[in-house]
C-alpha positions as CSV (number, residue, x, y, z in Angstrom):
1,X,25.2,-13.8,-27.0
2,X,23.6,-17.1,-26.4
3,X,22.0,-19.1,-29.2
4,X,20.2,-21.9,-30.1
5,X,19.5,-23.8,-33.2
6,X,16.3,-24.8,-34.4
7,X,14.7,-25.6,-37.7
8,X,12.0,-22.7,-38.1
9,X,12.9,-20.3,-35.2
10,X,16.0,-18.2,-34.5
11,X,16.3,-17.8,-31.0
12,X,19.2,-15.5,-29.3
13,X,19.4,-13.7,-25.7
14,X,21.9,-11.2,-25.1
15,X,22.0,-7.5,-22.6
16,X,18.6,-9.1,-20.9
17,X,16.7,-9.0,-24.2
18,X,15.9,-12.3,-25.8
19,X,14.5,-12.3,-29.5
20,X,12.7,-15.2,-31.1
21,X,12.0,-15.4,-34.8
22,X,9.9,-17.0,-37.1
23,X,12.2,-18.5,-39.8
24,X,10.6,-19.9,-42.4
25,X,11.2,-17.5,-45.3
26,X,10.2,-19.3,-48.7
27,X,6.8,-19.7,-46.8
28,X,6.0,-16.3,-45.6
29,X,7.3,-17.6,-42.1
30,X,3.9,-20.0,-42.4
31,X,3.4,-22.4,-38.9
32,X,3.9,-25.7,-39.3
33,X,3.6,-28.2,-36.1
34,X,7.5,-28.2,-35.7
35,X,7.6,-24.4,-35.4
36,X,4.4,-24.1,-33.5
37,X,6.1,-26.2,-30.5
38,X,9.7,-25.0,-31.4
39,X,8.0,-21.3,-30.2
40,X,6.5,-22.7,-27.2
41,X,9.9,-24.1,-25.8
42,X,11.7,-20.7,-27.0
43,X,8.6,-18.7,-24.9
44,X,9.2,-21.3,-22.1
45,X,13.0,-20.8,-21.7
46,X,12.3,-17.3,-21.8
47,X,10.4,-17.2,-19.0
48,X,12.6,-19.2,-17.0
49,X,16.0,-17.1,-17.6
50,X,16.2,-14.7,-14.9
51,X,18.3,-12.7,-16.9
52,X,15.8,-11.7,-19.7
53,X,13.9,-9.2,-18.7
54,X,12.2,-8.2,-22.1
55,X,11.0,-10.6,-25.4
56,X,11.0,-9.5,-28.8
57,X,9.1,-11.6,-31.5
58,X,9.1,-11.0,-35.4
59,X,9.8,-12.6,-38.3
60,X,13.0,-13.3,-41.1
61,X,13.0,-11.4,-43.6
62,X,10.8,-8.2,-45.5
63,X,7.4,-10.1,-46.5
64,X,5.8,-11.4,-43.5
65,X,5.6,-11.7,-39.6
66,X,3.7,-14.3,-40.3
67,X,1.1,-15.5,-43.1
68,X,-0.3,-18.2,-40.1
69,X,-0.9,-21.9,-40.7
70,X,1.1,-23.2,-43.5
71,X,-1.1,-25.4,-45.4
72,X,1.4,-26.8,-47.7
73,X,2.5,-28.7,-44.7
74,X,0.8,-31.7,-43.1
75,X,0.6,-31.4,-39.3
76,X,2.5,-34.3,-38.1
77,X,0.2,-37.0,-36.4
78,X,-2.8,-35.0,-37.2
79,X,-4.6,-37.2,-39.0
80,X,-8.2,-35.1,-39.7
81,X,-9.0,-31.4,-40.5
82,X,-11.1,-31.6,-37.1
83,X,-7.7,-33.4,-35.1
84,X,-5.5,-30.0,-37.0
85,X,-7.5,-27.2,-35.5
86,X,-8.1,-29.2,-32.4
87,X,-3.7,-29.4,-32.6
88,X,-3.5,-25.8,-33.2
89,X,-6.3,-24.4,-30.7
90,X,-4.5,-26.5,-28.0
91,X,-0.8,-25.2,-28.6
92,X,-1.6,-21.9,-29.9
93,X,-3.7,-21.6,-26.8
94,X,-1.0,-22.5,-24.5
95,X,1.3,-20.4,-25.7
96,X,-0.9,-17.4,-25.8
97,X,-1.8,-17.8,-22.5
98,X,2.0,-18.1,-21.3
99,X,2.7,-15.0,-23.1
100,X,-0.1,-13.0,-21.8
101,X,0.8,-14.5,-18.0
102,X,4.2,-14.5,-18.0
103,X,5.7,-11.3,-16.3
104,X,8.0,-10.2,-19.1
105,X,7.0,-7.7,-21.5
106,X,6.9,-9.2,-25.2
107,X,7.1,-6.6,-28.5
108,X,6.1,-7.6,-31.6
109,X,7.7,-6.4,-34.5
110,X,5.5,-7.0,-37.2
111,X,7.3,-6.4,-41.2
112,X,5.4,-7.3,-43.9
113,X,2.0,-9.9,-43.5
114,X,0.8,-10.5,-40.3
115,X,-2.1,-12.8,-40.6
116,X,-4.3,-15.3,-39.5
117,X,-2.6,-17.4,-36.5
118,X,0.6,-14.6,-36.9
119,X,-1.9,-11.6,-36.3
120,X,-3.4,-14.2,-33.0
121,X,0.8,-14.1,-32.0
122,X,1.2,-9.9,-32.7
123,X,-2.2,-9.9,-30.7
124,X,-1.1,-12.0,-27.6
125,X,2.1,-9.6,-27.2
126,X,2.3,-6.6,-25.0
127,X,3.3,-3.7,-28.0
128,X,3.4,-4.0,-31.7
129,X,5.5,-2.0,-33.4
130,X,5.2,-2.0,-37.2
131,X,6.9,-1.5,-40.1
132,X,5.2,0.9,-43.2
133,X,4.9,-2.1,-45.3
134,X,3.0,-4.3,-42.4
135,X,-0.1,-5.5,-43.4
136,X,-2.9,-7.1,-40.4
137,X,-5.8,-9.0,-40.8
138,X,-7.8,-12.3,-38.9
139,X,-8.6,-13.7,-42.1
140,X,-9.9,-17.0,-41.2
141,X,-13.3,-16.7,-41.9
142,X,-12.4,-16.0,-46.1
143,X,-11.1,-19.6,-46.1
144,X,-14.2,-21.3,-44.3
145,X,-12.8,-21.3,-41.0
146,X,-12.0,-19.8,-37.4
147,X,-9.6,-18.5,-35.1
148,X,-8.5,-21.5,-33.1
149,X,-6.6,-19.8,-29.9
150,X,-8.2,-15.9,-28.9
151,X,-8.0,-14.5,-32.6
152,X,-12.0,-13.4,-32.2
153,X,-11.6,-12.3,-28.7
154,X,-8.3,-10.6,-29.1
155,X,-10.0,-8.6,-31.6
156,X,-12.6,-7.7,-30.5
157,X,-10.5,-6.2,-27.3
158,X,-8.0,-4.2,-29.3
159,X,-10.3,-1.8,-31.5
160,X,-13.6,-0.8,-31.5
161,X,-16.1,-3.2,-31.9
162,X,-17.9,-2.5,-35.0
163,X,-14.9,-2.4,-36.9
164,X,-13.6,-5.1,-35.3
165,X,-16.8,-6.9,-36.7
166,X,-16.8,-5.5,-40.2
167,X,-13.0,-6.7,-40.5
168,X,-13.5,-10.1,-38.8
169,X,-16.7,-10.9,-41.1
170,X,-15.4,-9.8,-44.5
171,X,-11.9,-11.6,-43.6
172,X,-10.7,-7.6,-44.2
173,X,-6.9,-6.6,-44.0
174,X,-5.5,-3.5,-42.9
175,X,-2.3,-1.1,-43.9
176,X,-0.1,-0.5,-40.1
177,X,-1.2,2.7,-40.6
178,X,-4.8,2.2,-40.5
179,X,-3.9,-0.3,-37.5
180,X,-2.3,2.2,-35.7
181,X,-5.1,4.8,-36.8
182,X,-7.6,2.2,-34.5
183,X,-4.8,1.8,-31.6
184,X,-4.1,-2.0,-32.5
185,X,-0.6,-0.8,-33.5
186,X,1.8,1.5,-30.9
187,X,3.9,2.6,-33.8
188,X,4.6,2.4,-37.1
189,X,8.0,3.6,-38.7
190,X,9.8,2.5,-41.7
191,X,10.9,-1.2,-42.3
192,X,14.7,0.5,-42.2
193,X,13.7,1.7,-38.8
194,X,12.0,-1.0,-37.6
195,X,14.7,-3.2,-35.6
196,X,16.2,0.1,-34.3
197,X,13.0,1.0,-33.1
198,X,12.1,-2.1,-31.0
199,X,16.1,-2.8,-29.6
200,X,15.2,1.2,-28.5
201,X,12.0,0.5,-26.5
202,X,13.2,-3.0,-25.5
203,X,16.7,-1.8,-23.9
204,X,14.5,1.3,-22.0
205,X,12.2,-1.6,-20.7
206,X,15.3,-3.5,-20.1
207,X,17.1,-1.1,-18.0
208,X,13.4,-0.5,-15.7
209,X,13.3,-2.2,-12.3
210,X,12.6,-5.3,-13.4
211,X,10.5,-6.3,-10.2
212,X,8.3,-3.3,-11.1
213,X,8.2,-3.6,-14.6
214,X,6.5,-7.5,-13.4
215,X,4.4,-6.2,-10.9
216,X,2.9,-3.6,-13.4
217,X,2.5,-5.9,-16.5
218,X,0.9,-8.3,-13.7
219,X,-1.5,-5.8,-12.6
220,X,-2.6,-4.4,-15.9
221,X,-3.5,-7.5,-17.2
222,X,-5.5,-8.8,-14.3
223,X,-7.4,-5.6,-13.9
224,X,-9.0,-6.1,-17.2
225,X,-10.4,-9.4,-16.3
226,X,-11.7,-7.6,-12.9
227,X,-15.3,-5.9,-13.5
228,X,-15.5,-5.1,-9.6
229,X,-13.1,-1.6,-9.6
230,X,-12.7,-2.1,-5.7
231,X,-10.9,-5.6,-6.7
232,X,-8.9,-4.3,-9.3
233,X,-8.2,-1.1,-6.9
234,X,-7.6,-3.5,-3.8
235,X,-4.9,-6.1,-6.5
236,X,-3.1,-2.9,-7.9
237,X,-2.8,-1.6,-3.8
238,X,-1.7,-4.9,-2.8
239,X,1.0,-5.0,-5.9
240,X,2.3,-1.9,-4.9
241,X,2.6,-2.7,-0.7
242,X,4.7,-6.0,-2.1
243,X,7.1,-4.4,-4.4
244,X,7.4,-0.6,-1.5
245,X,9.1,-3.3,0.6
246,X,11.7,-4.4,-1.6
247,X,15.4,-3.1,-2.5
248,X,14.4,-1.4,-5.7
249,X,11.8,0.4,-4.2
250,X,14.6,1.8,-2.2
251,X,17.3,2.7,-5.0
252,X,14.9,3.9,-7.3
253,X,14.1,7.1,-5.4
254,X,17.4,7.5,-3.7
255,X,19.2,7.3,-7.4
256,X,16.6,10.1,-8.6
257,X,17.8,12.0,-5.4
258,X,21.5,11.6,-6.1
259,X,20.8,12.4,-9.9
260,X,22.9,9.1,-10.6
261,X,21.2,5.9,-12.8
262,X,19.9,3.0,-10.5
263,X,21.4,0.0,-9.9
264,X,18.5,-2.5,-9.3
265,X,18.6,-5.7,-7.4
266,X,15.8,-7.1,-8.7
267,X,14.7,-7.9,-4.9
């Protein structure tokens, strides 16, 4: 298992899975600056490791995935209120973007709070699985603010739109079961559970073709920025010519044949 140490992130890779935390207990795992980038070098060197093939991100302990900015803490050389969510928007952003781009699937496993710029991180990932005592909300707008990095948009994409509205406007939180009632959650199970659950889904992701698993995250996500259905039709055509030509493409039906597991190449 490999490890590395940082000050407000745990950050471990082992069996293709790589598993980044948020680690800032006393605070509800509330961002600071240093955790902010801390994440963004963890989600980098993800992304880089051929061998991971699957991300996990959720937070220490049983209160929160993340309570979001921690205001306690001044943003180091952010001088201004303007200059912090300026800060935030910009590395927030980035690191939104890298997860929703990079090819590897990432699972949130939300316990406890998930708010504000944590709900903007459980929004950016692929799944979120939740524990029973999970509790979502973009609460921005009760403290006189706004999402700085997607929050809004995210939003409004993951449930329907009026009660997307309702809960963005009145700064509204909801139980994991009433997120998973509106399909922003893929699961909820009990906070025992909840570790089991994820390692479960991420080994099963794991042990896919991991070419094909890339290609398929890759086309999903593009085809919902397409509004022409011939261009997403022609991408998700030209995705599957790329990957029918490669080694997996050949051991995956040959081990179903031969009733025996695959043994992908990743070429």
């Amino acid at each position: 298992m490999a490890k590395k140490d940082y000050k407000f992130i745990l950050y471990e890779k082992k069996d293709h899975i790589a598993k980044i935390v948020f680690n800032n207990v006393e605070r509800r795992n509330a961002m600071s600056a240093q955790m902010l980038s801390e994440l963004y070098e963890c989600l980098l060197d993800s992304q880089a490791d051929k061998e991971i093939r699957v991300i996990i991100l959720t937070g220490a302990g049983d209160k929160a995935f993340s309570s979001g900015q921690d205001f306690a803490l001044p943003f180091e050389g952010v001088g201004t209120s303007v200059g912090t969510y300026n800060y935030l928007r910009n590395v927030c952003y980035e690191s939104h973007r890298l997860m929703e781009r990079m090819e590897k699937p990432i699972i949130a496993a939300v316990n406890g709070f998930c708010y504000a710029g944590g709900m903007e991180y459980a929004l950016a990932c692929d799944f979120i699985i939740a524990s029973d005592n999970a509790m979502f909300g973009i609460t921005e707008v009760g403290l006189g603010i706004l999402p700085g990095s997607g929050g809004i948009v995210r939003y409004a994409r993951s449930m329907p739109t009026r009660k997307a509205k309702e809960l963005l406007l009145t700064a509204g939180r909801m139980t994991a079961q009433e997120a998973y009632e509106l399909g922003l959650v893929n699961k909820v199970v009990p906070f025992s559970q909840l570790e089991e659950t994820v390692m479960a889904i991420a080994e099963k992701i794991a042990n896919e073709s991991p070419f094909a698993v890339r290609m398929a995250k890759m086309v999903f996500n593009n085809c919902l920025e397409i509004t022409d259905i011939d261009a997403a039709l022609a991408l998700e055509r030209s995705a599957g010519s790329m990957l029918a030509g490669t080694e997996d493409a050949t051991e995956g039906p040959m081990a179903f044949m031969e009733k025996r597991p695959p043994v992908w190449k990743n070429k």
